[in-house]
C-alpha positions in Angstrom: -2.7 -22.3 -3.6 -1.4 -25.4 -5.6 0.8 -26.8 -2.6 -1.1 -30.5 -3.5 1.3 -30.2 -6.8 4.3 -30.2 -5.1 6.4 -33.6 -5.1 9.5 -35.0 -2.9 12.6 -33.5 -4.3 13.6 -37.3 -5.0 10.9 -37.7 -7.6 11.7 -34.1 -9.4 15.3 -35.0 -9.4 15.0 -38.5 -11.1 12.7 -37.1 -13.4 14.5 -34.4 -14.8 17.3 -36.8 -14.8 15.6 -39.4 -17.0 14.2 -36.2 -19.1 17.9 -35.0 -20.2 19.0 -38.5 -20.4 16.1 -38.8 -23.3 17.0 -36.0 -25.0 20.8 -36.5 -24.5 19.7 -40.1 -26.8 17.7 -38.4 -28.8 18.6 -39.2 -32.4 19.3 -35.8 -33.4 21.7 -35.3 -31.3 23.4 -38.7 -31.0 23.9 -38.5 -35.1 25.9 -34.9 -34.0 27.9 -36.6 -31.2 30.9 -39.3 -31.2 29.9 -41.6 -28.3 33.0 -42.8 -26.7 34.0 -45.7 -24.4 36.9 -45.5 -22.2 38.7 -48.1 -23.6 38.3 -46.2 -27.6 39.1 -43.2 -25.7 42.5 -45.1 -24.2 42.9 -46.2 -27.6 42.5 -43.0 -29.5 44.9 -41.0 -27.3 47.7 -44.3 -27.6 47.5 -43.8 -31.7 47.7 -39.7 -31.7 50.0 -38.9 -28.9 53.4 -37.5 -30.7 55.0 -39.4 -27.3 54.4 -42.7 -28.2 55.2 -41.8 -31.7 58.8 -41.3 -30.9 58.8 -44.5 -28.6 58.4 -46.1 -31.6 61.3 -45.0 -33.2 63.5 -45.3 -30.4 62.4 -49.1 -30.2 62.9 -49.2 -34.2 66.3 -47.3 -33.4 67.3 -50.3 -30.9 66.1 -52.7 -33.1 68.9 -51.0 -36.1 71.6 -51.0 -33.5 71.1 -54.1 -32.6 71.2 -55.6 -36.2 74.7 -53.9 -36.6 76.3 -54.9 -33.6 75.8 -58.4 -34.7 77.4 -57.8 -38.3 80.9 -57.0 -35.8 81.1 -60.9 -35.6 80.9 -61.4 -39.7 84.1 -60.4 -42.2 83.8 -56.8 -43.2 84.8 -56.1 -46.9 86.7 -53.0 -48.1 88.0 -51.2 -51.3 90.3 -48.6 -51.5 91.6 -46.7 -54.5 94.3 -44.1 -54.6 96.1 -41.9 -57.4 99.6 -40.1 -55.9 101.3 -37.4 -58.3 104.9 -36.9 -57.3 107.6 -33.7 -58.5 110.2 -36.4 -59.0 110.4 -40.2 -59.4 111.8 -42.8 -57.4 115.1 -44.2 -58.8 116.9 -47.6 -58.8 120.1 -46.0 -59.3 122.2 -42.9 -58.0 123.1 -40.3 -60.6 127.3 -41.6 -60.0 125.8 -44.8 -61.6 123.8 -43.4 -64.4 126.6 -41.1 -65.6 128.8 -44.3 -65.6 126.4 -46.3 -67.2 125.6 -43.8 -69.5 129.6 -42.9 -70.6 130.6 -46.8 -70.2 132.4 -46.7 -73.8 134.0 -43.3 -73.2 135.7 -44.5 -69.8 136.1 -48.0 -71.5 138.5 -45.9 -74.1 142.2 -45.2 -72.2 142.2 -48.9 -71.3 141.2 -49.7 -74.5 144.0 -47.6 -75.8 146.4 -48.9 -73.9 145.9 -52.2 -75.1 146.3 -51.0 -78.5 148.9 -49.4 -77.8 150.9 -52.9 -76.2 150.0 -54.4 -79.2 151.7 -51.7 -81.8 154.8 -52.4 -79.8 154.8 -56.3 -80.2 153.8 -56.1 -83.7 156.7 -53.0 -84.1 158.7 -56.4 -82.4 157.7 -58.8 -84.9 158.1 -56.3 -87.5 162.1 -56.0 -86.6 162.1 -59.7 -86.3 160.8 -60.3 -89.5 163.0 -57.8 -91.4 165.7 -59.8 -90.1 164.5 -62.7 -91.6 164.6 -60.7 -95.1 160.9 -59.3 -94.9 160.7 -56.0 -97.3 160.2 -53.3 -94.6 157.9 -51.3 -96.3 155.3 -54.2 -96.4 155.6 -54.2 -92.5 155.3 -50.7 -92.3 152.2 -50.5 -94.8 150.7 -53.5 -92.9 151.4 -52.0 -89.2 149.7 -48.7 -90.8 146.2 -50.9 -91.8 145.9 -52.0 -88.6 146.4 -49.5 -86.3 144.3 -48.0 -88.4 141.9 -50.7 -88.2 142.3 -50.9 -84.1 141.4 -47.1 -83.9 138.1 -47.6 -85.7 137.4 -51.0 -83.8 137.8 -48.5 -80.3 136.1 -45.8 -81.4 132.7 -48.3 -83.0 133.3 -49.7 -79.1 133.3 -46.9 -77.0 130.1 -45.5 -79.1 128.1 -49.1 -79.1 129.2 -49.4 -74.9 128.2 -45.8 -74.5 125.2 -46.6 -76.0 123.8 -50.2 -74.5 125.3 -48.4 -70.7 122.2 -45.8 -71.4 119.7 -48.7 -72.2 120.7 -49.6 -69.3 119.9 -46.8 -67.2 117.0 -46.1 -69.1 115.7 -49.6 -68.2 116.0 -48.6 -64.6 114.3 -45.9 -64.7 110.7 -46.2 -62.6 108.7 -43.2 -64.3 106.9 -42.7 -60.7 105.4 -39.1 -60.7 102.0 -40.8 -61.5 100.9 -43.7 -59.5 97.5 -45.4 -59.2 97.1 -47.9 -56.5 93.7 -50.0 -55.3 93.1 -52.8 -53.1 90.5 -55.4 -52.2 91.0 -56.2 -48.0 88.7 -58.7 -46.3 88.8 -58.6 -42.1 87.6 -61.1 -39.9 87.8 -60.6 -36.2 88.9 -63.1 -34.5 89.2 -61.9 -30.7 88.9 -58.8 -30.0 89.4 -59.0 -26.4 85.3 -59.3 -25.2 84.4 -56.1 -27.2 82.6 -57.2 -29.6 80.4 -59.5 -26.9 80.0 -56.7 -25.0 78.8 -54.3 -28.0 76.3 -56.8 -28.5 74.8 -57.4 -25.3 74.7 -53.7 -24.8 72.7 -53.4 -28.0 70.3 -56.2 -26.4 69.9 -54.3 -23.6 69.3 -51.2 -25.2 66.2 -52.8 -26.9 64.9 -54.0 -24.3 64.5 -50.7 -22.5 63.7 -48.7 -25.3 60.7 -51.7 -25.0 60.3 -50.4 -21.3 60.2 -47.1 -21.8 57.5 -47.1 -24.6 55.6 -49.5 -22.0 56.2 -47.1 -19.3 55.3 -44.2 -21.4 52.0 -46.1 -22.5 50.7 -46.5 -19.2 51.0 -42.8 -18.4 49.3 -41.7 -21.4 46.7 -44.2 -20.5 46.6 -43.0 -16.6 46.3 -39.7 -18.1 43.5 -40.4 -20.4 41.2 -42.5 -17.9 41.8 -39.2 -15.3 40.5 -36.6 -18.4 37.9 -39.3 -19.0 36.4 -39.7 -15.1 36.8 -35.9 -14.9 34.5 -35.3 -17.9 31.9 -38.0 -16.6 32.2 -36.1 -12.7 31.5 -33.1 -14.4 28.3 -34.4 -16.7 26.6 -36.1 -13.8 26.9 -32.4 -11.7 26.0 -30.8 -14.3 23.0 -32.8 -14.7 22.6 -33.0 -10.7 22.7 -28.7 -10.8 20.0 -28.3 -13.1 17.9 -30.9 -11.6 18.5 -28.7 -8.4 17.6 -25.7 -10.3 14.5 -27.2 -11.3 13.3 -27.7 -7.9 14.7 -24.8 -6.4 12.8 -22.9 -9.3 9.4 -25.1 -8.7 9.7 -23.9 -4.6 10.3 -19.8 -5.8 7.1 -20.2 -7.5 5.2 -22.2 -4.8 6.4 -19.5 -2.3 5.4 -16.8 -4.1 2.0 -18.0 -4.9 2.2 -18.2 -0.9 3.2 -14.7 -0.5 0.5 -13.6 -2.7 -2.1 -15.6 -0.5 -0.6 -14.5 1.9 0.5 -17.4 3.8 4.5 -16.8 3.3 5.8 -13.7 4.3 8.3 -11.7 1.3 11.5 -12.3 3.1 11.3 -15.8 2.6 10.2 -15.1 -0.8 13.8 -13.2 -1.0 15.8 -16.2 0.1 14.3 -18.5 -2.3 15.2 -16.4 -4.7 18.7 -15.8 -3.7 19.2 -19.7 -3.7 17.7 -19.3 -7.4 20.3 -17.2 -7.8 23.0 -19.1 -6.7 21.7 -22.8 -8.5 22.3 -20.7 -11.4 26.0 -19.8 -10.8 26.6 -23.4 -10.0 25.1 -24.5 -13.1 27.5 -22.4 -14.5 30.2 -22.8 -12.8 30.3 -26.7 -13.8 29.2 -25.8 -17.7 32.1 -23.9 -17.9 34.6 -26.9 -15.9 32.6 -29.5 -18.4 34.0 -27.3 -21.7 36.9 -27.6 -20.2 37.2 -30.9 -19.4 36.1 -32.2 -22.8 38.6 -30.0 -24.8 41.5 -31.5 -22.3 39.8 -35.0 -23.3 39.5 -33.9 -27.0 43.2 -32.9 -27.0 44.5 -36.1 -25.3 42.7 -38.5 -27.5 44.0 -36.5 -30.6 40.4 -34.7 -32.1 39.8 -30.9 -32.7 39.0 -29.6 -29.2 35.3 -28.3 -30.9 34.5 -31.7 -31.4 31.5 -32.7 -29.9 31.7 -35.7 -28.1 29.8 -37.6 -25.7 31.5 -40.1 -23.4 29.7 -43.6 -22.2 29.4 -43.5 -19.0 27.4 -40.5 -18.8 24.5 -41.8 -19.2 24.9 -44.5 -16.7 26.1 -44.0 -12.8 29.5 -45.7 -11.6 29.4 -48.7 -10.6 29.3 -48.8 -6.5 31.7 -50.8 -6.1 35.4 -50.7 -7.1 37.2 -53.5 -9.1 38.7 -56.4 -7.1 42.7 -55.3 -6.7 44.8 -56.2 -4.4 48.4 -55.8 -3.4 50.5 -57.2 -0.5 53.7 -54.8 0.9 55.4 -53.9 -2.7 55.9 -57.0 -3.8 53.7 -55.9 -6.8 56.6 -53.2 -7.8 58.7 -56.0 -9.6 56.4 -55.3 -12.4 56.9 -51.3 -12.9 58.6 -51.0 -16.5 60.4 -48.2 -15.0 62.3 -50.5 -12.8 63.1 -52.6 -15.8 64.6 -49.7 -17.2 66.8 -49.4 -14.3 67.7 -53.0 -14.3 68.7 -52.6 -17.9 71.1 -49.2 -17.3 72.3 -51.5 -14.1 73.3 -54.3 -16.9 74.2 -51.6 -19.0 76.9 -49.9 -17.2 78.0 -53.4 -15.9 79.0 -54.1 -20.0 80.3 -50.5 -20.6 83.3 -51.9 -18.6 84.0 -55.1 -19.9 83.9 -53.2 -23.5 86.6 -50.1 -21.7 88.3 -53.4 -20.5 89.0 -55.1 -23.7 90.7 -52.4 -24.9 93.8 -53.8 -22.5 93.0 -57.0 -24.2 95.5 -58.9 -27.2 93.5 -58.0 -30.4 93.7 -61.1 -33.3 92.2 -60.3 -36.8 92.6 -61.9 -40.0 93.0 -60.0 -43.1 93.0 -61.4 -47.0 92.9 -58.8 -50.3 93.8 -58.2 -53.6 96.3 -55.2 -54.3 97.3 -53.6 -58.2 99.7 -51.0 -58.5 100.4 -48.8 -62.0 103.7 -48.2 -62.3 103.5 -52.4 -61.8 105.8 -52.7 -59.4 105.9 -57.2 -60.4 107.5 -56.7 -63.8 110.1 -53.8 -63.8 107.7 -50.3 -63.1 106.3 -51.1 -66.2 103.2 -48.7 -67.4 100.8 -51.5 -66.4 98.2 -52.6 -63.8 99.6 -55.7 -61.8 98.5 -56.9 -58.7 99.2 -59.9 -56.2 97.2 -61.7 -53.7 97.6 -61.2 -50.0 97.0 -63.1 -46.5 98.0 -61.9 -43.1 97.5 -62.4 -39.1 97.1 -59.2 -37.3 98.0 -59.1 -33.4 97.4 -55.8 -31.6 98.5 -56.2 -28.0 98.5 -53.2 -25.8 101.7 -52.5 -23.5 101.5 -48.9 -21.8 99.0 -46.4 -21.9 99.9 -44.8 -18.4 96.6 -46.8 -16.7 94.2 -44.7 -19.2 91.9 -47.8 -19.6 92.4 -48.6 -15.8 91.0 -45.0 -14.9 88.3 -45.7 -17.2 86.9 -49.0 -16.1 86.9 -47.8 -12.1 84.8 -44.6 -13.5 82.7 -47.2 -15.3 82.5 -49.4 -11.9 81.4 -46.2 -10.1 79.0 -45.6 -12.3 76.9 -49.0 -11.5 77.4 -48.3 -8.0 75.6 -45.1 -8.7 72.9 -46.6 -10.7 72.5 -49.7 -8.2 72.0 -47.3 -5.0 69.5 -44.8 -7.5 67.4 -48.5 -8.3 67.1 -49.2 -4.5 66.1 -45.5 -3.7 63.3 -45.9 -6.6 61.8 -49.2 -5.2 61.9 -47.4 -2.3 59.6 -44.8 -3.4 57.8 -47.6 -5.5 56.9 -49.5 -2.5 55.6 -46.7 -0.8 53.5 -45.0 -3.7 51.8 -48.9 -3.9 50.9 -48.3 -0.1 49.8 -45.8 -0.7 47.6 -46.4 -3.8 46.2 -49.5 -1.5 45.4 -46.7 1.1 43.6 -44.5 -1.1 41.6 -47.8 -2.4 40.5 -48.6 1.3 39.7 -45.2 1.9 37.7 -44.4 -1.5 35.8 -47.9 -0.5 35.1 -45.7 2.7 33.8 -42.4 2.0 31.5 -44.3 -0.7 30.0 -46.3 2.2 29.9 -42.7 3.9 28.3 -41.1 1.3 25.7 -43.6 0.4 24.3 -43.0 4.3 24.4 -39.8 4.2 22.5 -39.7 0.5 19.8 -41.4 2.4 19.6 -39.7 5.3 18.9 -36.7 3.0 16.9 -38.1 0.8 14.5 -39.2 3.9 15.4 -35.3 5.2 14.0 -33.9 2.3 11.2 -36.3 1.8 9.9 -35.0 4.8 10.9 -31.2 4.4 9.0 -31.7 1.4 6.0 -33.2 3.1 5.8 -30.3 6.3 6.1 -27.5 3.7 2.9 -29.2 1.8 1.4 -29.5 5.0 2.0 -25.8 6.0 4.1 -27.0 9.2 7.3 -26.3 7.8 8.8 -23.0 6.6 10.5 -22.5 3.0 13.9 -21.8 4.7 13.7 -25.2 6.4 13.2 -26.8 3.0 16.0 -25.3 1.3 18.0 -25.8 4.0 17.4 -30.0 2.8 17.7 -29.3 -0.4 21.0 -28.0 -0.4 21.9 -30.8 2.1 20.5 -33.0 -0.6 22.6 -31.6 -3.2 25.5 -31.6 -1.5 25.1 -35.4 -0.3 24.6 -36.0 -3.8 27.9 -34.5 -5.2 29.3 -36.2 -2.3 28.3 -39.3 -4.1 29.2 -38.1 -7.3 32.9 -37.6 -5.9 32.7 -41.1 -4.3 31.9 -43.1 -7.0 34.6 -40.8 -9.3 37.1 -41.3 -6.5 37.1 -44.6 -6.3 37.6 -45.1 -10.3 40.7 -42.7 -10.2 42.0 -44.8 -6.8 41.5 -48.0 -8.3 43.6 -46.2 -11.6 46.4 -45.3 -9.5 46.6 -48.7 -7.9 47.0 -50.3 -11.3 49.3 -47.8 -12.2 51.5 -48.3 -9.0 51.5 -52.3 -9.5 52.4 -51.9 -13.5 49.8 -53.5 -15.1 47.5 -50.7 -16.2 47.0 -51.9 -19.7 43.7 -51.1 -21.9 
């Protein structure tokens, strides 16, 4: 019988604690492991999580917006170029006028004739008149024939050169528009455009802002996330560690009872239930081997490595502290600090400037405009086949007169809209205030079951001491001492959960005040 070998479960526990912690330092396998802190882990999972990625952006979107709703206050330059083919041409005159023009000699002729004709008579006068006066007739007729003669060719050379110049004429009017080509240069400089441009810009300021919100918001989830994978992983280790250190001893007392049974001093069935406890320190063992895997390939995955990797987290190796960070809180005043209420202030503010931008549009709008315009036909010097242009300044006044209360309609939705928004921002401090109470609750009452859990650590530890001592002694039976073992163990994961518990509490009461930060 080798009872004398036997030691206080205390003592076997701490040692075969100290033994894996060795080996778990061993440099072997610390050059195979990636030993993490929870603040490189917070880190890690802030710089790989696709979330924050697009928070980025969206800040980087803001930013962009913002940038262009502050160009709406500078002069905005413009070109425009245009070519217009037409089946006909624009005309100066009506076709009535360019026949006339055109024929000008030909309807010039019958009054020109007639003239001629009231001068053949006088001269046929002054012909009689001088054959009176002795004047040989034939010389008057021969000369009456010369000139008539000479009058006919003068009208007909007239009619021909009038006919003529009439068509330069209407040739010179013609605008040859079937091809036009057009362009202008057109500055525009806002001058009031009824608050809108104000109100695009606030808007854009406020839209940056809780982009900047919701990336903070969205970091302190990933973080709240991250430190629960992380405490769950470092629950896990130390159980895992407390299991097989139970295993140990629960193996050490099978083979202690069975060297009693074969002495004879122990009978078989408590041989039997030693061995069924064996049996079930080993499911437990497994049990949290399998919850550890787990746990580590959720950590893997949060802080962005392969879920295979092989990591090995801090605290492990050392117990939680016993005591939990000072925090404190007093009735939801700490709320004022949640990004996600910013962001409600900000679509509060938001809403507020959607109306006074659906307002301005029952507003006078003023803009000045300036710009260079060419034209081919050049419509400056006579459609000739030319680029001309001119220079150009001008006032532009827009004022809206009836609309049938369209932008009225518009601006009470808009003003029901921050009514909806302002009772949905009371509602959530509501709930704000309540989850911080809460999170103070949880903190008193982690504090609590640690102080709970220490006394009843000790009490087993002394229970088992002496369970220990009577079954060395002979006094006490085996079932007796597993019965304190287990009571051990289970004060011990009591601990475990304590210590854990009061981490995650004191997490969730930075979390509820808004200043969980790494």
């Amino acid at each position: 019988m080798t009872q004398e070998k036997l030691h206080t479960g205390k003592g076997r526990i701490r040692a075969a604690g100290m033994a894996l912690i060795l080996m778990a330092l061993s440099p072997g396998l610390a050059a195979a492991q990636q030993v993490l802190c929870l603040d490189s882990c917070r880190a890690m999972a802030l710089r790989n999580n696709k979330q924050m990625g697009v928070a980025q952006q969206k800040q980087d979107m803001a930013q962009n917006l913002k940038r262009s709703a502050r160009t709406k206050y500078l002069p905005h330059l413009s070109a425009i170029g245009t070519y217009q083919y037409t089946s006909e041409e624009l005309s100066l005159l009506n076709d009535h006028q360019k026949q006339s023009l055109g024929n000008l000699g030909t309807n010039m002729a019958a009054p020109l004739q007639g003239m001629a004709s009231g001068m053949q008579e006088r001269l046929g006068t002054l012909g009689t008149m001088l054959g009176q006066l002795g004047v040989p007739t034939e010389a008057l007729q021969q000369m009456g024939q010369q000139m008539q003669q000479q009058m006919g060719q003068t009208l007909t050379n007239t009619a021909g050169l009038l006919n003529t110049e009439g068509q330069k004429i209407v040739d010179a009017f013609r605008t040859d528009t079937r091809n036009i080509f057009a362009g202008s240069v057109l500055v525009t400089q806002p001058v009031f455009m009824g608050g809108a441009i104000v109100a695009m810009n606030k808007m854009a300021d406020i839209n940056e802002q809780m982009m900047g919100h919701s990336a903070e918001a969205r970091r302190q989830a990933i973080i709240y996330s991250t430190d629960q994978a992380y405490w769950q992983v470092v629950s896990l280790r130390h159980k895992q560690r407390l299991a097989e250190s139970f295993l140990g001893v629960v193996k050490k007392l099978d083979s202690d009872v069975q060297k009693m049974i074969n002495e004879g001093v122990a009978t078989r069935s408590e041989g039997l239930s030693v061995s069924v406890k064996v049996n079930e320190a080993e499911m437990t063992l497994q049990k949290v081997n399998d919850g550890l895997t787990l746990a580590r390939m959720l950590l893997c995955k949060q802080i962005g490595l392969p879920l295979e990797t092989d990591i090995e987290l801090q605290d492990e190796n050392a117990a939680p502290t016993t005591t939990a960070p000072a925090v404190t809180a007093t009735d939801g005043t700490g709320v004022d600090n949640r990004p996600e209420l910013h962001m409600m202030d900000n679509a509060i503010e938001l809403s507020r400037q959607t109306t006074n931008l659906l307002r301005a549009a029952n507003l006078p709008q003023v803009a000045l405009t300036g710009g260079y315009a060419v034209s081919n036909p050049n419509v400056l010097n006579g459609f000739e086949k030319k680029f001309g242009g001119f220079w150009n300044v001008g006032l532009l006044v827009r004022i809206p007169l009836w609309n049938w209360g369209d932008v009225a309609y518009k601006v009470r939705a808009s003003k029901n809209a921050t009514a909806i928004a302002t009772l949905e921002r009371e509602e959530a401090r509501e709930l704000m205030e309540l989850q911080l109470k809460q999170s103070n609750f949880k903190v008193g009452e982690a504090g609590k079951r640690f102080a709970m859990a220490q006394k009843s650590l000790e009490r087993a530890d002394e229970n088992l001491r002496v369970a220990n001592l009577g079954f060395k002694e002979g006094v006490i039976t085996a079932t007796t001492v597993m019965e304190a073992q287990t009571a051990w163990l289970q004060a011990q994961a009591q601990m475990i959960d304590a210590q854990i518990d009061m981490r995650l509490a004191n997490v969730d009461l930075q979390k509820a005040l808004g200043t969980l930060a790494p």
